[in-house]
DRENZA-567781 format. One record per residue (C-alpha): residue in three letters; x, y, z. Coordinates in steps of 0.2 Angstrom, whole numbers, padded with zeros to 4 digits, always signed. Layout:
BEGIN
AlaXYZ;...
This chain:
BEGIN
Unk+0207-0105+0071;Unk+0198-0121+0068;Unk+0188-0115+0057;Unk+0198-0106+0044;Unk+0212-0119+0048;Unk+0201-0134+0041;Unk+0195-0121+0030;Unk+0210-0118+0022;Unk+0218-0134+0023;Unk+0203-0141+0013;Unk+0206-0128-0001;Unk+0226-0133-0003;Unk+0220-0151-0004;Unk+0208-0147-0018;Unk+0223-0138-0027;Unk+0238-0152-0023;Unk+0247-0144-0009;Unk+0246-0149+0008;Unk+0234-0147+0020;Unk+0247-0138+0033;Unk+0250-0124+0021;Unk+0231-0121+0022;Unk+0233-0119+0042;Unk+0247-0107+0040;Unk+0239-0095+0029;Unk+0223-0096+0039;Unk+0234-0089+0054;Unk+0239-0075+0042;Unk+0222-0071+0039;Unk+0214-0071+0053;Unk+0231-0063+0063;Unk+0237-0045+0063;Unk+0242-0044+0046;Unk+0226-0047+0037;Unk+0210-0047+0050;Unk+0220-0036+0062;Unk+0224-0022+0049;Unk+0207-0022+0041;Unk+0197-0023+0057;Unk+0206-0019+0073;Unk+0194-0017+0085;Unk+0185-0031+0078;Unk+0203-0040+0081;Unk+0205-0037+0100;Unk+0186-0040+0104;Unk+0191-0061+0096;Unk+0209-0062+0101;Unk+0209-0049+0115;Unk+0225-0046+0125;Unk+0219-0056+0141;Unk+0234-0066+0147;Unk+0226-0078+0153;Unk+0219-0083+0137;Unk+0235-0082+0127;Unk+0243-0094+0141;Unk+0228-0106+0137;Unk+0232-0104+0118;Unk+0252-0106+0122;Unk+0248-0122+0131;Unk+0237-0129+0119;Unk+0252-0125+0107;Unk+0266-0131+0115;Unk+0255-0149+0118;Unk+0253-0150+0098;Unk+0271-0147+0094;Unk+0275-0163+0105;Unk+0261-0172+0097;Unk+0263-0166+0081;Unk+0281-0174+0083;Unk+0275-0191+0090;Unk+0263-0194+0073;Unk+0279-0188+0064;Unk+0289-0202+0072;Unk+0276-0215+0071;Unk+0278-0210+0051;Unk+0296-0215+0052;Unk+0301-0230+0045;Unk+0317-0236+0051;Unk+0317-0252+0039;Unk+0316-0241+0023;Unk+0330-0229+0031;Unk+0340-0246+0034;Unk+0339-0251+0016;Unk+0345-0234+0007;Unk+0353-0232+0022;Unk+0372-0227+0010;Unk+0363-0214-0003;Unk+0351-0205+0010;Unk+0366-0204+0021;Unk+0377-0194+0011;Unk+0360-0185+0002;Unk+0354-0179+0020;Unk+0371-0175+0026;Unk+0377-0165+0012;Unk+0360-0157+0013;Unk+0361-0149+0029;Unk+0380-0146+0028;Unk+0379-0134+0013;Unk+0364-0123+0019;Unk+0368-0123+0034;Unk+0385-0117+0031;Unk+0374-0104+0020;Unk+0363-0099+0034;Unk+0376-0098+0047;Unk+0383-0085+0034;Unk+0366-0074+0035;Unk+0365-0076+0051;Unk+0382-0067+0056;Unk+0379-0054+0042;Unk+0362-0046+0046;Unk+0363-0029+0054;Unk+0362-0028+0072;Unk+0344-0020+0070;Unk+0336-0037+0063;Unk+0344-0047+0078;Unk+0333-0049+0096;Unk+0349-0049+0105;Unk+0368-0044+0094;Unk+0376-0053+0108;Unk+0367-0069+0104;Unk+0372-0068+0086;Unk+0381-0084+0086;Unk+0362-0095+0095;Unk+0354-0083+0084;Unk+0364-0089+0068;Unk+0365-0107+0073;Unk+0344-0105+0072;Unk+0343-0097+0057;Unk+0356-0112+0048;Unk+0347-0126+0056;Unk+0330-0119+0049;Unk+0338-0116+0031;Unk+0344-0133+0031;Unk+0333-0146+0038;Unk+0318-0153+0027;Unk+0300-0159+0033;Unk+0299-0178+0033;Unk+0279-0173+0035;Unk+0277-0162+0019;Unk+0292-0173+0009;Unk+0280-0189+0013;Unk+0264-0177+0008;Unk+0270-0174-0010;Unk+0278-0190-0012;Unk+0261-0196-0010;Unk+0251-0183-0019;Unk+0263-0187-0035;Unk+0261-0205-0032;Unk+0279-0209-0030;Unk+0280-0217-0012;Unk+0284-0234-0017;Unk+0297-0230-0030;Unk+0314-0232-0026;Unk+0318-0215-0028;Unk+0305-0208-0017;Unk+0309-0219-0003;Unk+0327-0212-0005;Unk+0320-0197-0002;Unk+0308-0201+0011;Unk+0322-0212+0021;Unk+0334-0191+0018;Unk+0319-0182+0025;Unk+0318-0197+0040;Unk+0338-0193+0042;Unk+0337-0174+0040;Unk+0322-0173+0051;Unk+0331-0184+0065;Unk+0347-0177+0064;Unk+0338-0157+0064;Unk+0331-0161+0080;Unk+0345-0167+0088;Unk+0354-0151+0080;Unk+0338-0140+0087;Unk+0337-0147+0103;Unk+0357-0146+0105;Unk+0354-0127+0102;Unk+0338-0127+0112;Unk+0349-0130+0127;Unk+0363-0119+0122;Unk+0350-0104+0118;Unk+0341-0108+0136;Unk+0361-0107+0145;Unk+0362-0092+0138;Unk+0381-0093+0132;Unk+0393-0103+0124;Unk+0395-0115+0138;Unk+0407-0129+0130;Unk+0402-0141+0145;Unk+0387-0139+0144;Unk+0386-0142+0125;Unk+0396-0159+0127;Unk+0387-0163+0144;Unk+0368-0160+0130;Unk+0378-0169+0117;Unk+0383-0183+0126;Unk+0365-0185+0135;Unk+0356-0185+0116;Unk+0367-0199+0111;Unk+0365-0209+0129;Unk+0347-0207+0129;Unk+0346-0210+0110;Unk+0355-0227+0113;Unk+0346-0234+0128;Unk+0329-0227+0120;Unk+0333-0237+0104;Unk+0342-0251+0111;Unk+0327-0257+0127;Unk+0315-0245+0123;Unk+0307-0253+0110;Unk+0302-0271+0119;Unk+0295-0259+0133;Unk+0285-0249+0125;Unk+0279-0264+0115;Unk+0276-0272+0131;Unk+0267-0257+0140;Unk+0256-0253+0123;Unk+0248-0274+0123;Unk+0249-0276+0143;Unk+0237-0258+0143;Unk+0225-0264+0130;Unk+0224-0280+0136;Unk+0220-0276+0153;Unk+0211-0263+0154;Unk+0195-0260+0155;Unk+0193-0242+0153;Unk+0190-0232+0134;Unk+0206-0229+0125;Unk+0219-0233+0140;Unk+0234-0235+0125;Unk+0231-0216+0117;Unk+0233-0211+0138;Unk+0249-0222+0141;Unk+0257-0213+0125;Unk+0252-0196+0130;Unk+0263-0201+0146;Unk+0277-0207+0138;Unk+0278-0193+0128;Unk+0279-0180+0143;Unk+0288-0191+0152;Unk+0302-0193+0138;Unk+0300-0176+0134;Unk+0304-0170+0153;Unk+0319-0183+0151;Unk+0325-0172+0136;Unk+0325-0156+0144;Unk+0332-0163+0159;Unk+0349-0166+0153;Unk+0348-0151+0142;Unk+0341-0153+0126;Unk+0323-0149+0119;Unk+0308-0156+0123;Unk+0303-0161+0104;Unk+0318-0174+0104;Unk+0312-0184+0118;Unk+0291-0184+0109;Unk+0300-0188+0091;Unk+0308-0204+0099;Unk+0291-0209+0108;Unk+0282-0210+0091;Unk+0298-0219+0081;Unk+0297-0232+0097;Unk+0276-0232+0095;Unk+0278-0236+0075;Unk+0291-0249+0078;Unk+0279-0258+0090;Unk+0272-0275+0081;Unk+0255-0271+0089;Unk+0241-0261+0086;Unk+0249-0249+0077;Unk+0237-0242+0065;Unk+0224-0242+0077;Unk+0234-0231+0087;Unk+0240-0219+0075;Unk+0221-0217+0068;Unk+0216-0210+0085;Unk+0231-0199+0086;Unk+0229-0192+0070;Unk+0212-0189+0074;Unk+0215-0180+0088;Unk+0230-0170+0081;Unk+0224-0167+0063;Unk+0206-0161+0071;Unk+0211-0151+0086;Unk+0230-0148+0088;Unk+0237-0146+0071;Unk+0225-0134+0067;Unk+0229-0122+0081;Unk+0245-0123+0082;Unk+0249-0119+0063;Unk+0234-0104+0065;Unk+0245-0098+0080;Unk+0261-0098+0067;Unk+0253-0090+0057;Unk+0246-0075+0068;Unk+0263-0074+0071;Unk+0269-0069+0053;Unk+0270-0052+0052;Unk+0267-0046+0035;Unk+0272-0028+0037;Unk+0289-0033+0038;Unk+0290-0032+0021;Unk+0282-0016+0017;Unk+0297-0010+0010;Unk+0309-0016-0003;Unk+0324-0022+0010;Unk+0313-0032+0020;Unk+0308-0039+0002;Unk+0325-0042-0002;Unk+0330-0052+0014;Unk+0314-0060+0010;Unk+0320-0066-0009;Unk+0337-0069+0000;Unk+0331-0082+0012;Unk+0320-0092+0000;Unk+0336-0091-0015;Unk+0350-0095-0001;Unk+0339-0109+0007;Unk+0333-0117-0010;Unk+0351-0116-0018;Unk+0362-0124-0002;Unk+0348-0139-0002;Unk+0346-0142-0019;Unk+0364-0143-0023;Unk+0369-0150-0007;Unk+0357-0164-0008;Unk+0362-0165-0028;Unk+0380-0167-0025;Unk+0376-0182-0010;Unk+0365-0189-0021;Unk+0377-0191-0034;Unk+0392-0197-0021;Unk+0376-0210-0015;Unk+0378-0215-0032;Unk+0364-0211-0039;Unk+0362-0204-0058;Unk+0357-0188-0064;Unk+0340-0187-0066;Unk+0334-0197-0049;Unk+0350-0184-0040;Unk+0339-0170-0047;Unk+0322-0177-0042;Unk+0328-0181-0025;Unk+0338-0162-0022;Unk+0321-0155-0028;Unk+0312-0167-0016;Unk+0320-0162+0000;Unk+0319-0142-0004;Unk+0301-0145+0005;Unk+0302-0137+0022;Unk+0284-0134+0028;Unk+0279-0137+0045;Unk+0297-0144+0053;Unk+0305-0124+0051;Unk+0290-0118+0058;Unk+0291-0125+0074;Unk+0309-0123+0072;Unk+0305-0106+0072;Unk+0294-0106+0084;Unk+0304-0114+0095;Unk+0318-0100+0092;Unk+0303-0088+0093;Unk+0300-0094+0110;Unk+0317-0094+0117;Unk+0322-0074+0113;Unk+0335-0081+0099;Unk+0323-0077+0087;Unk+0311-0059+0083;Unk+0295-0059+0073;Unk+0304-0049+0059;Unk+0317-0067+0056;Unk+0305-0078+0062;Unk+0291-0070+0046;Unk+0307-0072+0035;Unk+0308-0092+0040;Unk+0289-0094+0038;Unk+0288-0087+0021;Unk+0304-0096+0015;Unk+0296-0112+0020;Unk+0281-0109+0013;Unk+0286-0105-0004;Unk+0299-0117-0004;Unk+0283-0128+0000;Unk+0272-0123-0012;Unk+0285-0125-0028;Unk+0289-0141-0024;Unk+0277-0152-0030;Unk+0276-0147-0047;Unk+0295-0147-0048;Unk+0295-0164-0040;Unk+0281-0170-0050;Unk+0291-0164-0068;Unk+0306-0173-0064;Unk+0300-0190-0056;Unk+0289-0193-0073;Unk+0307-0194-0080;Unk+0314-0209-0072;Unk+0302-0225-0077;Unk+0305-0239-0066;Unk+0313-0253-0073;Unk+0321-0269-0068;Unk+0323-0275-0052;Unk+0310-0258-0045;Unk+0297-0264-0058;Unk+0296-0282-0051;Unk+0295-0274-0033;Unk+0282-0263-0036;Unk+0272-0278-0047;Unk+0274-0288-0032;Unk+0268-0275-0020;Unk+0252-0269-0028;Unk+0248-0287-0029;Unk+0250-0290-0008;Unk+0240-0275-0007;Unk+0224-0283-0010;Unk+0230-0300+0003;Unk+0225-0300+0022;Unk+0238-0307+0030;Unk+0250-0293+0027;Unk+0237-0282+0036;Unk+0237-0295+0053;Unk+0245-0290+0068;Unk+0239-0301+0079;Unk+0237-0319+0081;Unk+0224-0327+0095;Unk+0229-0346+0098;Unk+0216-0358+0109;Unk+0220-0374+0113;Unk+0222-0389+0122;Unk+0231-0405+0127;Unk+0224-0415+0112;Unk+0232-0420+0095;Unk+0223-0405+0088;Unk+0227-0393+0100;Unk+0249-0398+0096;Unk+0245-0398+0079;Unk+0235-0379+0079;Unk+0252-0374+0090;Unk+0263-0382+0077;Unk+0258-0372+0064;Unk+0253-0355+0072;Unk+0269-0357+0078;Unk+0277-0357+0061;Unk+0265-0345+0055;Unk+0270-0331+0070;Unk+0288-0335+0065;Unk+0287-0331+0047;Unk+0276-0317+0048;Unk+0281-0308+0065;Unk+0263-0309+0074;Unk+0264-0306+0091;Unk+0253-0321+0098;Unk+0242-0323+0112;Unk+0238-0344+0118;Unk+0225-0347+0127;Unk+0229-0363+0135;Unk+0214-0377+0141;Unk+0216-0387+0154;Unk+0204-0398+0166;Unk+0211-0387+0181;Unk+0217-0368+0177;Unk+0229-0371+0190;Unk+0236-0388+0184;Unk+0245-0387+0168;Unk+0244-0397+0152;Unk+0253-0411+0148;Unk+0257-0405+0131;Unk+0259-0384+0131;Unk+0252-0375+0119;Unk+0260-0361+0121;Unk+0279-0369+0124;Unk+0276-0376+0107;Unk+0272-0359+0099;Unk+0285-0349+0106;Unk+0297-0363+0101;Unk+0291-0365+0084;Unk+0292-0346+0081;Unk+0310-0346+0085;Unk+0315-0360+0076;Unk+0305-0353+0059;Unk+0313-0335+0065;Unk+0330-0345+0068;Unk+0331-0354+0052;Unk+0329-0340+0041;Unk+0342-0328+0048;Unk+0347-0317+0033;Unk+0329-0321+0023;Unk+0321-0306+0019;Unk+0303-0312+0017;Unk+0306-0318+0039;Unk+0308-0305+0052;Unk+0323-0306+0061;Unk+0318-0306+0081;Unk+0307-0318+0087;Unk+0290-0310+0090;Unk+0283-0310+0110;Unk+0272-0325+0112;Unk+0259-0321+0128;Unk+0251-0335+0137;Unk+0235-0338+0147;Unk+0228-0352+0156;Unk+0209-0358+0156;Unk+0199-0372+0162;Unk+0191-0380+0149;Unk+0174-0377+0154;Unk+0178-0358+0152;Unk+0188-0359+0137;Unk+0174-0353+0125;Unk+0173-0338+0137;Unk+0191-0334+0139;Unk+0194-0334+0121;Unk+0180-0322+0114;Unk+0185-0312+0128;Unk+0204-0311+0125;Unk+0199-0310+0106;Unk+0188-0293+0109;Unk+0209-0285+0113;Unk+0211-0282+0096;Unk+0214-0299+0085;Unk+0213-0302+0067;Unk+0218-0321+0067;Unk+0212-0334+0075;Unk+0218-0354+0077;Unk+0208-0368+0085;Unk+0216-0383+0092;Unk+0202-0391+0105;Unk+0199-0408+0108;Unk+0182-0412+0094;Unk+0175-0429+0089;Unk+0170-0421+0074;Unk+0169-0402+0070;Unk+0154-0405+0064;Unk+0147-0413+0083;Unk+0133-0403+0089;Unk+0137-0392+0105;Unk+0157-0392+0101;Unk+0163-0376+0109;Unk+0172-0373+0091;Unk+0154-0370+0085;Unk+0151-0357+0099;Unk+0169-0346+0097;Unk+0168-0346+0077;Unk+0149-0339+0078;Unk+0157-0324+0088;Unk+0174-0323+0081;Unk+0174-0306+0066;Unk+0191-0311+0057;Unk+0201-0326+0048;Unk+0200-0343+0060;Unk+0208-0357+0057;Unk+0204-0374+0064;Unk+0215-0389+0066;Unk+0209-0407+0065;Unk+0222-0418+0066;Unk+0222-0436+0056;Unk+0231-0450+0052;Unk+0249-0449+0060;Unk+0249-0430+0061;Unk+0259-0414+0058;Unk+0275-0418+0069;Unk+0288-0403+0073;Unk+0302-0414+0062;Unk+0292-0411+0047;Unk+0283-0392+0049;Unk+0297-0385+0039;Unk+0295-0397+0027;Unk+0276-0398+0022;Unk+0271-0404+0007;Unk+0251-0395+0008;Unk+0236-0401-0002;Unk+0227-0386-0007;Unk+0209-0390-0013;Unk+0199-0376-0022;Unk+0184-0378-0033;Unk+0183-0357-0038;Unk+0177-0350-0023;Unk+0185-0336-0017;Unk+0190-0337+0001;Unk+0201-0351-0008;Unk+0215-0334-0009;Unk+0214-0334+0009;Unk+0218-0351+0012;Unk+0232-0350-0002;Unk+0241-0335+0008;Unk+0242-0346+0024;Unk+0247-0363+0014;Unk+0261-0352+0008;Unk+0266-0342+0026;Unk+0267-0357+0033;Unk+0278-0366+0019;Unk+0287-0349+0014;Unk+0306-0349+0022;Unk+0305-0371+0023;Unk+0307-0385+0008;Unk+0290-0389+0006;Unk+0279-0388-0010;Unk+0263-0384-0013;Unk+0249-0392-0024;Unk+0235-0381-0030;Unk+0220-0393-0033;Unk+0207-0386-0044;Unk+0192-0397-0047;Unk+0179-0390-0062;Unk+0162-0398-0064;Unk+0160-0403-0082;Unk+0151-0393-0095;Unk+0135-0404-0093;Unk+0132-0403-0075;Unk+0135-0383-0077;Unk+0118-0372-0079;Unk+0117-0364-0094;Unk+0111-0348-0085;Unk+0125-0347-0074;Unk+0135-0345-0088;Unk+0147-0362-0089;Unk+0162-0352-0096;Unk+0163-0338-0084;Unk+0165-0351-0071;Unk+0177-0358-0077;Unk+0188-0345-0081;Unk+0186-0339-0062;Unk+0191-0354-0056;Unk+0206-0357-0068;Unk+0210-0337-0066;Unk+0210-0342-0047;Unk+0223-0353-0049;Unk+0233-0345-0058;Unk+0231-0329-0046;Unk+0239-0345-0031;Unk+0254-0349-0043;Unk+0260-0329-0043;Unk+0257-0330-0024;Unk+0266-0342-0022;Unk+0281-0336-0035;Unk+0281-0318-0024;Unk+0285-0327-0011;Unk+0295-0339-0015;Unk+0285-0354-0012;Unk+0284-0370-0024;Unk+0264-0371-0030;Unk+0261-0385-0041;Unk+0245-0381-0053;Unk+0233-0396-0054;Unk+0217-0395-0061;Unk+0203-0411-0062;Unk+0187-0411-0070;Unk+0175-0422-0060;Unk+0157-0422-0056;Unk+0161-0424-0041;Unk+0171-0413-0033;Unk+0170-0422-0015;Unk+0175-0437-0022;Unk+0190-0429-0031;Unk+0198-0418-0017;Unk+0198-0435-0005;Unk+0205-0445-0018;Unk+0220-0434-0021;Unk+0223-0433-0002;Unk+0225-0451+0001;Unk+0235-0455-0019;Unk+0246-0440-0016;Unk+0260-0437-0004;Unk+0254-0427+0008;Unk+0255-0421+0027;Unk+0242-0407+0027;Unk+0227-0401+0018;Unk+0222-0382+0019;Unk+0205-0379+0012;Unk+0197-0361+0011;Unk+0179-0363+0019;Unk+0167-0351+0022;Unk+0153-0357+0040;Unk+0137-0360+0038;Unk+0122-0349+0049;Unk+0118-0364+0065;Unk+0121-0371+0083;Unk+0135-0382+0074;Unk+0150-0380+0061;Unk+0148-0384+0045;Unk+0157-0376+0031;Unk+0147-0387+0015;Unk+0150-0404+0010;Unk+0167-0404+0004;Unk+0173-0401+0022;Unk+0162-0413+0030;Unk+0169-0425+0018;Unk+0188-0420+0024;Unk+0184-0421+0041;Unk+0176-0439+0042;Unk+0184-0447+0030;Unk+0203-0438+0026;Unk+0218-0448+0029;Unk+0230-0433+0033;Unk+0227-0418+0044;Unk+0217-0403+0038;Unk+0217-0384+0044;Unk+0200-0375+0039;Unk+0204-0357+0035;Unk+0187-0350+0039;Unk+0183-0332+0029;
């Protein structure tokens, strides 16, 4: 199964369809209707009829369906849903009601030979309609992706249909579920698995995101043992999944909510769904598609009737979605030719009717002669929709407003901070250590980190005077607070976590808590000078892998009163760990009133070597801030270009801080190998001699 799964899956890849489809057919192969026909004694010495080996199988199944769920709702982006929220909501509606009205039709039509059971026609029918109607969000997002389309407004409307369809198929599918396990039309029931759906939906939506958030950072961070976070999702998952089929639904509701509430999580999300797909897309997914697949009985369709039901499914399930979706589309308002590409879009089943099949497969509603004819709809349904998707997408350019957007977001793809998660604050009682608080405050605020403050302190039990972490949690809200109805600032507050250390074990405690998983770092201890010999600053930045920034306070200092709005001095003389520095001058001005001045200093033509080619230099450097100015413009942040041309760039950068109104410089630095910190002259400079605070962003 692993084998020919990967197999197989590697093949569709390597002709634009996806991977699953590969899976599916390997189970055909290597199943009765290929391997079984050709070979069967061969057959039954590899999948011999032992029960306890097909239980194992079953088990290993059942476990990928739930996890195969979990990764899809992890996938789920409820923000994108939220913003096309009118259009995909009549698109996904009106594409389930019209083929499932089809399918329900099909259902109560076919001969009493083709159904398991005539007097569970109406289960039996119900399964059928939700399998015709309901779209894959997995295999939608698939050729979205393979077409290039993701991040074009029509394909998120798509995407955000397939997230609706998908969501509301499940609750459709577990509703059944629990109808098909009653084993009659049980109206109590039904209302009593109806009304639990939309209870356990609500309270899951409602607290369960802060506490799953709250259980995935308190596991990683105190834990000691290998991958405690995969572990505490495996147990949610069953657990919400038992919860599901307690009050009467099926289990695949309960693991589809786990993964939305996993993705929702601000904290370590990629990390987490990078194991889990290893783990699924190497082990589980692969199985349980091969085990579909060995399901499919080709011989149903040895003769032309079992064609024609066959032809009849894949026409009835294409025609109800396509113009279901079409005519939603169009009442979403949307115009012709996107209406088409999105109808076309959704017609993708794929793996979502396969375990809907399976799962009707599994409860007696469903023989293998309906559930072949499902499998078979969905994969040719599958298999013509990229092309079809691919012809009419190339006919809608983007334009406008979508133009602009999708400018904008190929440029924050190449930034860092988007990517930052976490943000790791250590300091102290001094000037420096309120200032680092002020502003990785207003940077947790306006970028929705969830923040760790490790606060210093002469005794850990004694706190300090001035609280780090207070000041950050208050900050964040106000910057969060401040900018209610801003786009560019989430809107809840992030969790802001705080520890306490003695200053003697303040280096300690901080690479420590930094080893939990932290992108960002900022300084704020008490330092003569940062570049002293022996400063612990020296000792945490020499360890610490990602961006840190260190805060030296100067002159009157950066005051709460004033954060918001900062005039910042950003000096640059072409390096490029000078962007780095720009993003977090703006995240921490973005959402204020404050301005910033890009400062580029050029050496003249005469102090240039003529080897190092004098006017590729300058170009990078005037390219460099240009490259801040469109930053700054995305964002919608107030950059002031200034260039000077000096020999002495040192002499330049201190100049302009103490002539210009300023509160704060940011400089992009980059540390020298040593004992000490030293991050070249210009910084040395800053720090002796500045007459404003600095914050060294250290690449």
């Amino acid at each position: 199964m692993l084998l020919f799964g990967r197999l197989l899956g590697e093949l569709m890849q390597r002709v634009g369809q996806p991977e699953v489809m590969g899976q599916l057919i390997a189970g055909i192969v290597i199943g009765p209707s290929v391997f079984g026909a050709i070979t069967p004694e061969l057959y039954k010495v590899v999948f011999p009829d032992v029960a306890a080996q097909t239980k194992m199988i079953d088990a290993i199944s059942q476990i990928g369906i739930l996890m195969l769920l979990v990764l899809t709702g992890i996938e789920t982006d409820l923000k994108l849903v939220a913003k096309v929220r009118s259009t995909a909501f009549f698109t996904s509606v009106a594409g389930i009601v019209f083929p499932f009205a089809c399918g329900y039709a099909v259902g109560q039509y076919l001969p009493d030979a083709m159904i398991p059971d005539p007097t569970k026609r109406f289960v039996t029918s119900l399964f059928i309609a939700t399998a015709l109607s309901i779209s894959s969000v997995k295999i939608v997002a698939m050729v979205i992706m393979e077409v290039g389309f993701l991040r074009r407004t029509v394909g998120q409307i798509i995407l955000a249909s397939a997230i609706l369809d998908d969501t509301i198929g499940w609750i459709i599918i577990a509703v059944i579920g629990g109808l098909a396990t009653a084993g009659k039309v049980d109206i109590t029931g039904v209302a009593g698995a109806f009304g639990g759906t939309i209870a356990f939906l609500a309270v899951s939506f409602l607290l369960g995101r802060r506490a799953v958030a709250f259980v995935i950072r308190w596991i990683n961070d105190n834990l000691a043992i290998e991958m405690p976070v995969i572990t505490v999702i495996l147990i949610l998952m069953i657990g919400m999944s038992l919860i599901t089929d307690w009050i009467g639904v099926h289990t695949v509701l309960g693991a589809f909510v786990v993964g939305i509430l996993v993705g929702e999580s601000p904290i370590l999300t990629r990390h987490i769904e990078e194991q889990l797909r290893g783990l699924i897309i190497g082990f589980f997914a692969p199985v349980f598609f091969a085990v579909a697949g060995r399901e499919i009985d080709l011989s149903v369709l040895k003769n032309l009737d079992q064609i024609g039901y066959a032809l009849a499914f894949i026409g009835i399930a294409s025609v109800g979605k396509i113009v279901g979706c079409y005519v939603g589309a169009l009442l979403g308002r949307l115009d012709h030719r996107s209406g088409l590409a999105v109808a076309l879009g959704m017609n993708a089943r794929g793996s979502t009717e396969v375990i809907v099949a399976t799962i009707g497969l599994s409860l007696g509603v469903l023989n293998r002669d309906i559930f072949t004819l499902i499998v078979v709809m969905a994969i040719a349904t599958t298999l013509v929709t990229p092309p079809l998707l691919r012809w009419a997408l190339m006919r809608i350019p983007p334009s406008g407003e979508e133009k602009k957007r999708l400018e904008r977001e190929e440029a924050e793809a190449t930034e860092f901070l988007p990517n930052v998660e976490r943000l790791l604050v250590t300091a102290d009682s001094s000037a420096n250590g309120a200032m680092a608080s002020l502003l990785a405050g207003r940077l947790a605020g306006s970028l929705g980190m969830t923040t760790t403050v490790v606060e210093a302190s002469k005794h850990k039990k004694k706190e300090p005077k001035v609280k780090p972490g207070e000041i950050v949690k208050q900050q964040a809200e106000i910057t969060v607070q401040s900018n209610l109805g801003n786009d560019e600032i989430p809107d809840a507050t992030p969790t802001v976590v705080v520890e306490q250390a003695e200053k003697k074990e303040v280096v300690a405690t901080a690479l420590e808590t930094a080893q939990k998983g932290f992108e960002m770092l900022c300084l704020g201890l008490d330092t003569a000078s940062i570049n002293g010999h022996g400063d612990p600053v020296a000792e945490i930045l020499s360890s610490f892998e990602g961006l840190s920034l260190v805060a030296l306070s100067k002159g009157k200092g950066i005051k709460e009163k004033n954060v918001e709005n900062l005039s910042v001095l950003l000096p640059t003389i072409g390096a490029d760990y000078s962007m780095r520095a720009a993003e977090i001058a703006v995240a921490l001005v973005k959402g204020g009133f404050g301005r910033i001045t890009a400062f580029h200093v050029e050496p003249r033509l005469s102090e240039l070597d003529v080897l190092r080619h004098p006017d590729e230099v300058r170009t990078a450097g005037r390219r460099l801030l240009k490259d801040i100015e469109k930053l700054g413009k995305r964002q919608g942040v107030k950059v002031v270009p200034c260039k000077r041309t000096s020999a002495d760039a040192n002499k330049a950068i201190l100049k302009e801080a103490k002539s210009g109104d300023y509160d704060l410089v940011v400089m992009g630095v980059k540390m020298r190998p040593g004992e000490t910190v030293f991050f070249g002259k210009s910084a040395a400079a800053l720090s002796d001699r500045s007459p404003i605070s600095v914050l060294f962003v250290n690449s």
